[in-house]
N, C-alpha and C positions, 0 to 999 in steps of 0.2 A: 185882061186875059180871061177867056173862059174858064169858070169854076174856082176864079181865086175870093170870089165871096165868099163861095159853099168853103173852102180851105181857112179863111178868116175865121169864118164862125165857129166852126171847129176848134180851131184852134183857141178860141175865148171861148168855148166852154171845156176843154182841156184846163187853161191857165183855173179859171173859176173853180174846180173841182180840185186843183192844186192847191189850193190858198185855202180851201175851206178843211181839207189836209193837214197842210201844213198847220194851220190854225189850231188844231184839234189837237194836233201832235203835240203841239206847245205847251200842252196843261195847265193851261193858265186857270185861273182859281174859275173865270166864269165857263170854262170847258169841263170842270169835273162832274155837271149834271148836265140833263137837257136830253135834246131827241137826240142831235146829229151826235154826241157822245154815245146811247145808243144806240143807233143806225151800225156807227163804227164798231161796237165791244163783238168781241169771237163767238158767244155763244147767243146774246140778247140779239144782236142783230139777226142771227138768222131765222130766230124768231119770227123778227120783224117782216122781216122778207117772206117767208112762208106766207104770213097772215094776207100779205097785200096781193100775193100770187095767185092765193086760192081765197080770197074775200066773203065767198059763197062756204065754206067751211064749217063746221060746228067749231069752231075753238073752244078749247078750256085750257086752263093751267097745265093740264098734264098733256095734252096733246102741243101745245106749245112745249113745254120742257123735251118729252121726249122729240121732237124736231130740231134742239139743236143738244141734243146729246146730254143732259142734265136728269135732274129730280127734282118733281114737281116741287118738293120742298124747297132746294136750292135753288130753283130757277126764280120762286115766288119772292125769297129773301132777299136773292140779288137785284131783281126787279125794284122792290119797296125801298131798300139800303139804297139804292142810287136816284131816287125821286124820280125815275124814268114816267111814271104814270102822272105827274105833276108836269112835268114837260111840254105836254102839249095840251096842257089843260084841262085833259080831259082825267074823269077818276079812272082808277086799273079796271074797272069793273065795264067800263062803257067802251074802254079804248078798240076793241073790233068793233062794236056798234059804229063807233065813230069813223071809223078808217072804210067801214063798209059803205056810209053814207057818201065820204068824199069821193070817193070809187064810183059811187054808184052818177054822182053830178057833173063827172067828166063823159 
C-alpha cells in the first residue's frame, strides 16, 4: 500500500522514544545520571535545548540558568550534583564548545 513504509517508520520511532521513556521513568539506579536524564529534568533540559537551538550564542551559567527560570547558583549546583557535565564526557566548562562543534559537523 502507498505510504505504509513512511507509517512504519513512524511508528518505530514513536515505539523507540517510548521505551527510552519509559526506561527513564523507571529509575533505575543506571537512569539517576547521564544526558538523557538531563534532556528529560524540567529545568536542566531546557537549558539544553536553548543551547543546541541557538549554538551561535554566547552562553554562560547565568544566561543558561536564567533560560529555564532558575539561579545561576542553583542551576550551577543542580548541574555539578547530578554529574550531568560527566555524561557526555565532556567537562561543564567545554560542554557548548562541544555541542557547538557536533552542530557544526552535521
Amino acid at each position: 500500500m502507498p505510504g505504509s513504509d513512511l507509517v512504519v517508520n513512524r511508528l518505530a520511532d514513536v515505539l523507540f522514544i517510548q521505551c527510552l521513556r519509559a526506561h527513564i521513568a523507571s529509575r533505575l539506579e543506571a537512569c539517576n545520571n547521564g544526558l538523557l536524564r538531563a534532556i528529560f529534568d524540567p529545568q536542566i533540559g531546557v537549558a539544553l535545548k536553548s543551547m543546541h537551538e541557538k549554538v551561535d550564542a554566547p552562553w554562560t551559567v547565568e544566561t543558561l540558568a536564567a533560560a529555564c527560570g532558575m539561579s545561576r547558583s542553583a542551576f550551577a549546583v543542580r548541574f555539578k550534583r547530578n554529574g550531568w557535565g560527566d555524561a557526555t564526557g565532556v567537562p561543564d566548562k567545554l560542554e557548548n564548545a562541544e555541542g557547538r562543534c557536533v552542530v557544526a559537523e552535521r
